[in-house]
C-alpha positions in Angstrom: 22.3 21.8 -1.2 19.4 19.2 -0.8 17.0 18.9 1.4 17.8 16.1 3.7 21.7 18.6 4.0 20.2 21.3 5.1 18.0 19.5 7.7 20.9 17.5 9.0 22.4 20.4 9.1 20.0 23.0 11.1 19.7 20.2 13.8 23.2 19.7 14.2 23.4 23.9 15.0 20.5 23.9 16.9 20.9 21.0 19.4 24.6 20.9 19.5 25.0 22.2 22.8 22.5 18.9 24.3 24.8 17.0 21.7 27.6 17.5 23.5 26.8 18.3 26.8 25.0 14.7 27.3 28.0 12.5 26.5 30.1 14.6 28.7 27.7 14.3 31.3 27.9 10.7 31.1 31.6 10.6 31.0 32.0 12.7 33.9 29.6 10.1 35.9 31.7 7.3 35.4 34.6 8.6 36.0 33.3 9.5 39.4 31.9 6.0 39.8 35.6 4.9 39.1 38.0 7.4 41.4 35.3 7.1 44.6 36.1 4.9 47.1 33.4 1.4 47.5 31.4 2.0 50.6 29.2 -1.2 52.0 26.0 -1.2 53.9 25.0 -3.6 56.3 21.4 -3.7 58.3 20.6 -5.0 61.9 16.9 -5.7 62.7 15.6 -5.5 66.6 12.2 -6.5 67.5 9.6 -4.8 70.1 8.4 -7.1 72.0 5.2 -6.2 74.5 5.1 -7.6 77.7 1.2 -8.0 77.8 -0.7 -9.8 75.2 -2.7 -7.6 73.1 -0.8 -4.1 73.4 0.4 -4.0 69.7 0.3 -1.2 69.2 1.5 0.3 72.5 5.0 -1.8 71.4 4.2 -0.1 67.7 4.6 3.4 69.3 7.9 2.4 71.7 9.5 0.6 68.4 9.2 5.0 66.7 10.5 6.2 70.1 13.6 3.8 70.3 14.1 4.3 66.4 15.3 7.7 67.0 17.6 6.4 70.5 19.5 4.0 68.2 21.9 7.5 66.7 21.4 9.0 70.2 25.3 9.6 72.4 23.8 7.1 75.2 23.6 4.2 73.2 26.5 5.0 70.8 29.1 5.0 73.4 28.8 1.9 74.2 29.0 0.6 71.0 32.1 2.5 70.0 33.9 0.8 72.8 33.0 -2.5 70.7 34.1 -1.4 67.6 36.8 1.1 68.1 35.3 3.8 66.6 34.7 7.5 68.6 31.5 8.4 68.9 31.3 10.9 66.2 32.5 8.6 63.5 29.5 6.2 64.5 26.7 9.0 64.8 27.6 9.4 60.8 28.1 5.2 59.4 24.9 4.2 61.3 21.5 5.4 61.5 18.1 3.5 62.3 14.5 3.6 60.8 11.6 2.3 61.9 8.3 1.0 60.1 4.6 3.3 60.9 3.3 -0.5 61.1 5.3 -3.0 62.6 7.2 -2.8 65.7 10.5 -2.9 64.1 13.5 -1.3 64.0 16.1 -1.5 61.2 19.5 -0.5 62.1 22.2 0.4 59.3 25.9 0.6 59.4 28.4 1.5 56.9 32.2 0.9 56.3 34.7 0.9 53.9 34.8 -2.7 54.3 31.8 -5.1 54.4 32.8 -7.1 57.8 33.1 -3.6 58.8 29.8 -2.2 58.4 28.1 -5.7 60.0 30.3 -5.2 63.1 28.9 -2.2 63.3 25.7 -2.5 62.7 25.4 -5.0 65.2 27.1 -2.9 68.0 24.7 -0.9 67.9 21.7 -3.2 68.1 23.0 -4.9 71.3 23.8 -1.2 72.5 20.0 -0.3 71.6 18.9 -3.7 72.8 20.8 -3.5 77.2 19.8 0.2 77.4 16.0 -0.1 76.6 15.7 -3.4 78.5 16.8 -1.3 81.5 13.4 0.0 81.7 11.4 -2.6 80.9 9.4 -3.0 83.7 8.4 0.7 83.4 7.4 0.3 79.6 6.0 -3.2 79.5 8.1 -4.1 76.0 11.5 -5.7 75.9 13.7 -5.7 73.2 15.4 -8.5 70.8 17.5 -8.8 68.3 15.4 -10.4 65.5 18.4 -10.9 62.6 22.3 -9.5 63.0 23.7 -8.0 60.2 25.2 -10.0 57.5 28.4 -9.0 55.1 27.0 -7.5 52.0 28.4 -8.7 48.5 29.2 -5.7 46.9 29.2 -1.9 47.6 26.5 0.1 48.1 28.2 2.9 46.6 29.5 4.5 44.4 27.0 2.3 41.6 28.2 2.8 37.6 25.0 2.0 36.4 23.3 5.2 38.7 26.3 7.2 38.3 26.5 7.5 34.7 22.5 7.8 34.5 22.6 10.9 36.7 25.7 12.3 34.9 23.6 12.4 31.4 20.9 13.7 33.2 22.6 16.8 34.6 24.7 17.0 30.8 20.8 17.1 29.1 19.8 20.0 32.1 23.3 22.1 31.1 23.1 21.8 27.6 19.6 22.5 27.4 20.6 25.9 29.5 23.1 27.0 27.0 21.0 26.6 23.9 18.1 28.9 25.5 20.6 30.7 26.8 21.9 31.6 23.3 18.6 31.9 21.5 17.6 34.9 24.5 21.2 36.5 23.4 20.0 37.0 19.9 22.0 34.4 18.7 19.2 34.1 15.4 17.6 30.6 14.6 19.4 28.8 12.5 16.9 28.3 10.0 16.4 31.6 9.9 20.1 32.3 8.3 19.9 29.2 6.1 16.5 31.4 4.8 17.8 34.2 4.1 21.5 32.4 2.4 19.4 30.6 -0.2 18.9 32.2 -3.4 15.8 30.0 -3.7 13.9 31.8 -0.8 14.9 35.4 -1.4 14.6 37.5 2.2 11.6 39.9 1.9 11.7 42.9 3.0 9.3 45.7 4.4 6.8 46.6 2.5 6.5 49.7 0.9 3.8 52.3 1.4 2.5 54.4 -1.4 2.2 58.2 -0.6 -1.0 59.6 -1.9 -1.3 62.4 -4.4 -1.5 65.8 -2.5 -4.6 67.6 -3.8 -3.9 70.8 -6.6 -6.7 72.6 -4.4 -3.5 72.6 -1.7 -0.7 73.2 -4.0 0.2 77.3 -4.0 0.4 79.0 -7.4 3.9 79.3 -8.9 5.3 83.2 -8.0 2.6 83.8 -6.4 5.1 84.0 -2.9 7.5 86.6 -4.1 4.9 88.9 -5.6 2.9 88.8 -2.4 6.2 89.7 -0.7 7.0 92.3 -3.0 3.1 93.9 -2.6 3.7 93.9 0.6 6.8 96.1 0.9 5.6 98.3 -1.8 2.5 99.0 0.6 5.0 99.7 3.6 7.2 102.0 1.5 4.2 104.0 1.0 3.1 103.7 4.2 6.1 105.2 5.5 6.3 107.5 3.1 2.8 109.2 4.1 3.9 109.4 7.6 7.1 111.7 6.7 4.8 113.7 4.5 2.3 114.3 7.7 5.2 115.2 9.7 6.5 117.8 7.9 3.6 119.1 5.9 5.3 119.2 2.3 5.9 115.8 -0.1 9.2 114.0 -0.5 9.6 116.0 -4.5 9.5 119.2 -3.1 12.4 119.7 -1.0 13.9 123.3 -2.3 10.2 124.6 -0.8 10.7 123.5 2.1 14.5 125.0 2.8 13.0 128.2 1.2 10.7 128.6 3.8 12.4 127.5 7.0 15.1 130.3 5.0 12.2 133.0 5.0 11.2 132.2 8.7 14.3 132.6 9.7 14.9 136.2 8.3 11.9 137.5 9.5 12.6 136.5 12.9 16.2 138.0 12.9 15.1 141.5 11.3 17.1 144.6 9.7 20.2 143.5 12.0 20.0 140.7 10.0 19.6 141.3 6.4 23.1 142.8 5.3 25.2 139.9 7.0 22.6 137.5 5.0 23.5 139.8 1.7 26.8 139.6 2.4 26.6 135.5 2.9 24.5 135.5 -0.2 27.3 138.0 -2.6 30.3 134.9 -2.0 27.8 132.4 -2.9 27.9 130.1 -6.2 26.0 132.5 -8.4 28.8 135.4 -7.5 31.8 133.3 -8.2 30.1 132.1 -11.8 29.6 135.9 -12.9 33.1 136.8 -12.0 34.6 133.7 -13.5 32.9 134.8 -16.9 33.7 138.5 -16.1 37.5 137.3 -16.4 36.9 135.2 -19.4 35.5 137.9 -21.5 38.5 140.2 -20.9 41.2 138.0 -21.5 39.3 137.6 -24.9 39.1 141.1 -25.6 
C-alpha cells in the first residue's frame, strides 16, 4: 500500500465520527428550520419625556422603571382587551427593553403573523403610554409614542441560514465526544494497528535482559549434599548407639553376657528352692532333646 493510501486511510478511521456527525448535524438543522412554524417580530418605541428642562437624566432613570411596567398585569390588561388576546398569552409575545442612555423604551411583540405582532406591539405602547401619564404630575415626565410598530417582511424565526449553522456546530461537539470517547475505551490508534500490520515496520518487542553468570565461588560441589547427609546419620547412629550402651552397661555384640548374668542374678536370689525346678527346666531344653535324638539313631543302627 503507498503512502498517500495509508494516510487517506488513518484519517478516514480516526476522524470518522466528526465526518459524519457534522453533516448530520447540519441536516438535522434544516430540517428544523423547515417543520417550525414562521414567527414575526414587530417593535414599538415610547419616548420619556421630562416635564422640566434640564432633568435628563431624571426622565433617563423613569424610562428603566417603566421598561420593566410594559410586561407588568396592570398595563397588559388593557391591551389584551385591544387585541383579543388573555393576559398570559401577551405576558409571553411581548416584552420591553430599555437603553442605560437614552430615555427610551423599545416595545416588542410577536405573532404568527406580521400584522399580528404590530397590533400588538402597539397595544401595549398606548397601554404603557395612559397608565404612566396618570401620574405625571407626580413624576414630572410624560410619555409618547415616538414610532408604532411597522409589519415586518419576513420571519424572525425559525432562520435556515442560523439553523443549519448551529446544527453543524452541535454535529462537530457530538462527534468530537465519540472519537475521545473511543480512544479512553482502548479502542488503539489507528496508526498504531497499520504499524504493527506492515511487514515493513516489524512490531518490537520488549527487550531482553541478560542474566549474569552466577559466581563458581557460590556453586556447591557435586555429591557433596548426599554425603553430608549420609555423615550425618552415620554420626546419629553412633550416637544412639552409645546411649543404649550407657544404659545397660554391656555393648550391642555381647548379648549372650548379658542374659547370662541377669540368669545368674536371678538364681542367686531364688536359692536351694530354686535350683532343681531350674535343673529340671534346663534337662527338656535343646541340648537334652539333641542327645536323645542321637541316642535313638545309634540303636536303630546297631
Amino acid at each position: 500500500m503507498t503512502t498517500p493510501r495509508r494516510s487517506a486511510r488513518r484519517l478516514v478511521r480516526r476522524w470518522w465520527p466528526v465526518a459524519l456527525a457534522v453533516p448530520l448535524g447540519a441536516a438535522a438543522g434544516a430540517g428544523y428550520a423547515v417543520v417550525s412554524p414562521p414567527s414575526y417580530a414587530a417593535n414599538a418605541y415610547v419616548l420619556v419625556v421630562p416635564q422640566n428642562p434640564g432633568e435628563a437624566a431624571t426622565a433617563t432613570n423613569f424610562a428603566q422603571a417603566y421598561g420593566r411596567l410594559a410586561g407588568q398585569p396592570q398595563v397588559l390588561a388593557v391591551a389584551a382587551a385591544e387585541t383579543g388576546h388573555t393576559r398570559a398569552e401577551l405576558e409571553s409575545l411581548v416584552h420591553g427593553t430599555t437603553s442605560p442612555d437614552a430615555p427610551m423604551i423599545e416595545i416588542t411583540g410577536t405573532g404568527a403573523h406580521a400584522q399580528e405582532a404590530a397590533q400588538t406591539a402597539d397595544a401595549v405602547a398606548r397601554s404603557l403610554v395612559a397608565f404612566a401619564n396618570t401620574s405625571s404630575k407626580d413624576t414630572d415626565v410624560r410619555l409618547v409614542t415616538l414610532a408604532p410598530a411597522a409589519a415586518p417582511d419576513k420571519p424572525t424565526t425559525p432562520s435556515g441560514k442560523l439553523d443549519v449553522a448551529v446544527g453543524g456546530a452541535a454535529g462537530l461537539l457530538l462527534g468530537a465526544l465519540v472519537m475521545m470517547t473511543r480512544r479512553r475505551g482502548g479502542a488503539g490508534e489507528p496508526g498504531a494497528v497499520e504499524t504493527a500490520g506492515t511487514p515493513d515496520t516489524p512490531a518490537a518487542g520488549p527487550a531482553e535482559v541478560p542474566t549474569p553468570p552466577r559466581p563458581r565461588a557460590e556453586e556447591p560441589p557435586v555429591g557433596a549434599e548426599p554425603k553430608a547427609a549420609a555423615a550425618k546419620n552415620a554420626a546419629a547412629k553412633a550416637a544412639a548407639a552409645k546411649a543404649g550402651a550407657a544404659k545397660t552397661g554391656t555393648t550391642d555384640a555381647d548379648p549372650a553376657s548379658a542374659d547370662t548374668a541377669d540368669t545368674g542374678a536371678a538364681a542367686e536370689k531364688a536359692g536351694p528352692k530354686a535350683a532343681p525346678k531350674a535343673g529340671a527346666k534346663t534337662g527338656t531344653g535343646p541340648a537334652d532333646r539333641s542327645s536323645a535324638k542321637e541316642k535313638a539313631a545309634s540303636g536303630n543302627a546297631r
